[in-house]
C-alpha positions in Angstrom: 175.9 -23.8 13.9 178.8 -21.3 14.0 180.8 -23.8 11.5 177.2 -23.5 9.1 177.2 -19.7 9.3 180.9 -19.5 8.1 180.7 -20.9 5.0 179.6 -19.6 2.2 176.1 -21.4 1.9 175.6 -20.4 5.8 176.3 -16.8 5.2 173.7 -16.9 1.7 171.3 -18.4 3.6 171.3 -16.0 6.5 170.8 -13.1 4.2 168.2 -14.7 2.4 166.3 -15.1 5.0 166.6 -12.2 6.8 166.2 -10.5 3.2 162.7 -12.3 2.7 161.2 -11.3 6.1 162.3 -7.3 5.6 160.4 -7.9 1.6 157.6 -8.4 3.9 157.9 -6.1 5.8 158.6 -3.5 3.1 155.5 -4.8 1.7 153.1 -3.9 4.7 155.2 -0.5 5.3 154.1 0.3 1.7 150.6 -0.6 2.5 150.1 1.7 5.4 152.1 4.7 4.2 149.9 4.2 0.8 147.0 5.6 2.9 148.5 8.6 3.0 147.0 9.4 -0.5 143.7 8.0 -0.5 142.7 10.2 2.5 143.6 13.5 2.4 141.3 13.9 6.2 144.2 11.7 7.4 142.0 9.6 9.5 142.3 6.4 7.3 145.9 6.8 7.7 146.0 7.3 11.1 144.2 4.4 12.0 146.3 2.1 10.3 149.4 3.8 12.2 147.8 3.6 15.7 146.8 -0.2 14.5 150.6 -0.8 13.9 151.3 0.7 17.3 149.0 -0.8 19.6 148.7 -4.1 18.2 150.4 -7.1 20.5 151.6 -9.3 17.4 153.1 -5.8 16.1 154.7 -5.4 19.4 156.3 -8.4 19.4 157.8 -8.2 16.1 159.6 -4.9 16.5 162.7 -6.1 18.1 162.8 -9.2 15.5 162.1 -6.9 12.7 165.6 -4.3 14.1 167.3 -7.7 14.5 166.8 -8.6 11.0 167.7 -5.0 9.8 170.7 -5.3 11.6 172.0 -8.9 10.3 170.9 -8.6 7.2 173.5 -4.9 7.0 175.9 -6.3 8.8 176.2 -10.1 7.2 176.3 -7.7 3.5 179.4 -5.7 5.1 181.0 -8.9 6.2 179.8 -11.1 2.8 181.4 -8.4 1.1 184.6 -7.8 2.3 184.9 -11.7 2.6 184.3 -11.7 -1.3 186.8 -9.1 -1.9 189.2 -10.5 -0.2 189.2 -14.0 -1.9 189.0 -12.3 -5.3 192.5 -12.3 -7.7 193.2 -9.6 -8.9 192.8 -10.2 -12.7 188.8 -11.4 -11.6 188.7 -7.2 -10.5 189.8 -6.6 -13.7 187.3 -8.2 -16.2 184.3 -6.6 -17.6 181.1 -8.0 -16.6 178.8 -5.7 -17.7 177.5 -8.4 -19.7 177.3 -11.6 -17.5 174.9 -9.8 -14.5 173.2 -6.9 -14.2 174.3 -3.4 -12.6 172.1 -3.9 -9.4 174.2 -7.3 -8.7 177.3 -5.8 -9.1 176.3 -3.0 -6.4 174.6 -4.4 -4.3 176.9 -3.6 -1.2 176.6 0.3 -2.9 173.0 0.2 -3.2 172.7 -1.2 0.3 174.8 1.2 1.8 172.7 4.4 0.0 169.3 2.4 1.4 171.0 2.2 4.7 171.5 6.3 4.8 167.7 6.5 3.6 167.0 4.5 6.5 168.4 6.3 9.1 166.8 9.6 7.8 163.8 8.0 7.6 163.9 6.7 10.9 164.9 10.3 12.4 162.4 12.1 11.2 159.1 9.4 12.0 160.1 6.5 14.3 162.2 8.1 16.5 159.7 11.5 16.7 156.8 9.2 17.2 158.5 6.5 19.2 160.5 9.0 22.0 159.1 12.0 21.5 155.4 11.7 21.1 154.7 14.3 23.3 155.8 16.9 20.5 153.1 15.5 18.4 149.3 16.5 18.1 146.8 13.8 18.5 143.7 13.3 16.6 140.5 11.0 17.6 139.1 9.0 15.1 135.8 7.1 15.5 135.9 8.2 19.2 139.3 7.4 19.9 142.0 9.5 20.4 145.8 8.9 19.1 148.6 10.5 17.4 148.5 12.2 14.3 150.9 10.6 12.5 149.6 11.9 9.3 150.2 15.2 10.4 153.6 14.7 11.0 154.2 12.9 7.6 152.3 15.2 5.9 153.7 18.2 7.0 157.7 17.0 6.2 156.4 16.5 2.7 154.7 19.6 2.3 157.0 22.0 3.8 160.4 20.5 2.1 161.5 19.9 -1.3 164.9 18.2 -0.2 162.9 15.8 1.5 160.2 15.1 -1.3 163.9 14.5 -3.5 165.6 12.1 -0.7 162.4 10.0 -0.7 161.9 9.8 -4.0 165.7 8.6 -4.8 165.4 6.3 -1.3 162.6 4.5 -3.5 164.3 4.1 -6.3 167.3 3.0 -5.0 165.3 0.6 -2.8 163.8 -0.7 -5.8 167.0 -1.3 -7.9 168.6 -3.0 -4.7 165.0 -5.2 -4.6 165.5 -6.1 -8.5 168.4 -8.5 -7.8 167.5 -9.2 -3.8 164.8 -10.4 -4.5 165.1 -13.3 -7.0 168.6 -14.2 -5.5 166.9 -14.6 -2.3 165.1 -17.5 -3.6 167.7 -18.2 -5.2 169.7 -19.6 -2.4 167.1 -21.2 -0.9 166.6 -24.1 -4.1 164.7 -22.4 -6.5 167.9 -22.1 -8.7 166.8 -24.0 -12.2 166.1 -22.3 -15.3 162.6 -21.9 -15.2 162.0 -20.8 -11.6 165.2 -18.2 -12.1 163.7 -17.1 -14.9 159.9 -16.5 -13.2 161.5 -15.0 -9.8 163.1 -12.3 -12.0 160.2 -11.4 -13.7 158.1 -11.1 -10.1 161.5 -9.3 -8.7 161.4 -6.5 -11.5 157.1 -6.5 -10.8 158.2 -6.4 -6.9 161.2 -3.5 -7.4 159.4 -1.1 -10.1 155.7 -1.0 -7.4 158.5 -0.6 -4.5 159.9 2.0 -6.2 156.8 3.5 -7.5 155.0 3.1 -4.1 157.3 4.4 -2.0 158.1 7.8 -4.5 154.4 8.4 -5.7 153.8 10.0 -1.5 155.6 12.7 -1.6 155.5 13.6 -4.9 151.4 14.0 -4.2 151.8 16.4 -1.2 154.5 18.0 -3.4 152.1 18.2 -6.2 149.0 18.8 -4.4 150.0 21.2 -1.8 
């Protein structure tokens, strides 16, 4: 096993993988924080946060879900010095603006800028909401009573205009670093012919630009609205 992760197609395949379960992930974090501006009560949102916080299978998935976060940054780190190192010094000096797009050849860059969005991200909700829920208000919805998550979203997004700005460039940069993750991905896992390149980059750029779009529409509405 440790032979399979050292070489290259090991250390591809780890990050494929681990990338395809956090495009998941992504994909249901969108989802819920999307209720945000369908509801400005904040009860439909608030339900699908305290679904996502009670629920067993949820539960469970947390520590798998920080495990993946943290080999999929830490295999990029390590992938990327690995590259750098092999690479001769004429290869640094060619222009391949032409043979692959800017979001391939940044990808450690764009990763690294998604990672700082991260952790601001995860300061100002998980860790408030995970540690300190005794700072937050609680709400009851359909008889029962939880935290008011939306409240505390809500309320970042409408008091602060640096926020609204980092969230809105952590989408977008999520988004580029999603238009070549995404396709390469699959990539590494067979579906490397023409045709099937071809279709995964169509359904990457699809993937990247609702990310993107998704993700930077929410605080832009309280920005907007409020």
């Amino acid at each position: 096993m440790s032979k399979f992760l050292s070489a290259s197609i090991g250390r591809k395949f780890l990050m494929s993988v681990t990338g395809i379960f956090l495009m998941l992930f992504i994909a249901v974090h969108l989802t819920i924080n999307l209720l945000l501006i369908f509801d400005d009560s904040g009860e439909l949102f608030n339900k699908g946060a305290h679904f996502m916080a009670t629920n067993p299978a949820v539960k469970i998935m947390e520590p798998i879900l920080g495990l993946g976060f943290l080999i999929h940054i830490i295999w990029s780190f390590i992938i990327s010095y690995q590259n750098w190192r092999a690479r001769p010094v004429k290869y640094q000096k060619q222009d391949l603006s032409n043979a692959s797009s800017w979001s391939s050849r940044n990808m450690l860059i764009l990763g690294a800028l998604v990672l700082v969005f991260l952790v601001v991200h995860l300061i100002n909700f998980y860790w408030v909401i995970k540690f300190a829920p005794e700072t937050m208000q609680t709400a009851t919805v359909g008889g029962i009573q939880m935290e008011d998550t939306y409240t505390l979203v809500a309320s970042l997004f409408k008091s602060s205009i640096l926020y609204d700005a980092i969230y809105v460039l952590g989408g977008i940069l999520l988004g580029l670093h999603l238009t070549h993750g995404f396709w390469s991905a699959f990539q590494t896992l067979g579906l490397n012919n023409k045709i099937w390149q071809s279709r995964l980059q169509w359904v990457a750029r699809v993937y990247a630009i609702v990310v993107a779009v998704g993700f930077s529409i929410i605080p832009l509405y309280f920005l907007i609205k409020f």
